[in-house]
N, C-alpha and C positions, 0 to 999 in steps of 0.2 A: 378423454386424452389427459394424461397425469403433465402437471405441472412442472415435475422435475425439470424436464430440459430448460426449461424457461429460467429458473432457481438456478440451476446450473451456470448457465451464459451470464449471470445477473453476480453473479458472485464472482464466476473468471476476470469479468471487468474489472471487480474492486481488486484482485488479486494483481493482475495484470498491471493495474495505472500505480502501485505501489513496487512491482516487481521492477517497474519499466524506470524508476528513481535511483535503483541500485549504485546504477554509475557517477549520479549527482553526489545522493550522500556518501559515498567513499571520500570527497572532497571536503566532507564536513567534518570537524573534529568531534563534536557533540553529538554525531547520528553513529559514531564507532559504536556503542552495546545494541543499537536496531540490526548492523549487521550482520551479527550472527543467526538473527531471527529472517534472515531471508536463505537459508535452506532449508528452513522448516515451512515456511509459505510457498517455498516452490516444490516440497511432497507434495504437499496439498494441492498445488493447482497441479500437479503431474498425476493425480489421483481422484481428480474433484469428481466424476462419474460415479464416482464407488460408493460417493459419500452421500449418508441419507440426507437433506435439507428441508427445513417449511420455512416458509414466509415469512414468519419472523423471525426466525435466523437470518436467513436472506437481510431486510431490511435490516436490522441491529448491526449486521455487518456493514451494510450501506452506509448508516449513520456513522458508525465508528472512522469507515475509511473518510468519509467526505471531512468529520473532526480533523483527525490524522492528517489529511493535506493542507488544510486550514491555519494547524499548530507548526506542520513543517515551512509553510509562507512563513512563519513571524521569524522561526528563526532562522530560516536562508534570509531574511532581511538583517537580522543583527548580526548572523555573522558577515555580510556582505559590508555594516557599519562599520563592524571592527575590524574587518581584514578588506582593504578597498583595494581595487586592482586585480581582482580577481571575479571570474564570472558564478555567477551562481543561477540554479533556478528561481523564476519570480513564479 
């Protein structure tokens, strides 16, 4: 049984928990050059079948996303210091 689907569902996630942010960071002043890089992540996940994958793709991408939420935490917290009265993601 080939791995693929597995690689597949594994990468939709990372795809997915950063796609699913779109509407937070629109709110962000600082996340405005990320969005134009969310229609080129949603080819991708609109095409993610097509696309060859191994494992350490897979993972390297895992890694990168789980950074990438980590770095977007610090600064929905500064910007949430500097602009108070406003909700943000924690």
């Amino acid at each position: 049984m080939s791995a693929a689907p597995q690689l597949h569902i594994r990468l939709r996630s990372c795809l997915q928990a950063i796609l699913e942010l779109e509407p937070e960071l629109k709110n962000l002043q600082v996340a405005e050059p990320l969005l134009a890089e969310f229609t080129v992540l949603k080819d991708i996940y609109n095409r993610l079948e097509t696309l060859f994958v191994q494992e350490d793709d897979v993972r390297r991408i895992e890694d990168a996303t789980a950074h990438f939420l980590d770095e977007l935490k610090g600064t929905v917290k500064q910007e949430s210091v500097s602009r108070p009265g406003q909700r943000y993601l924690q």
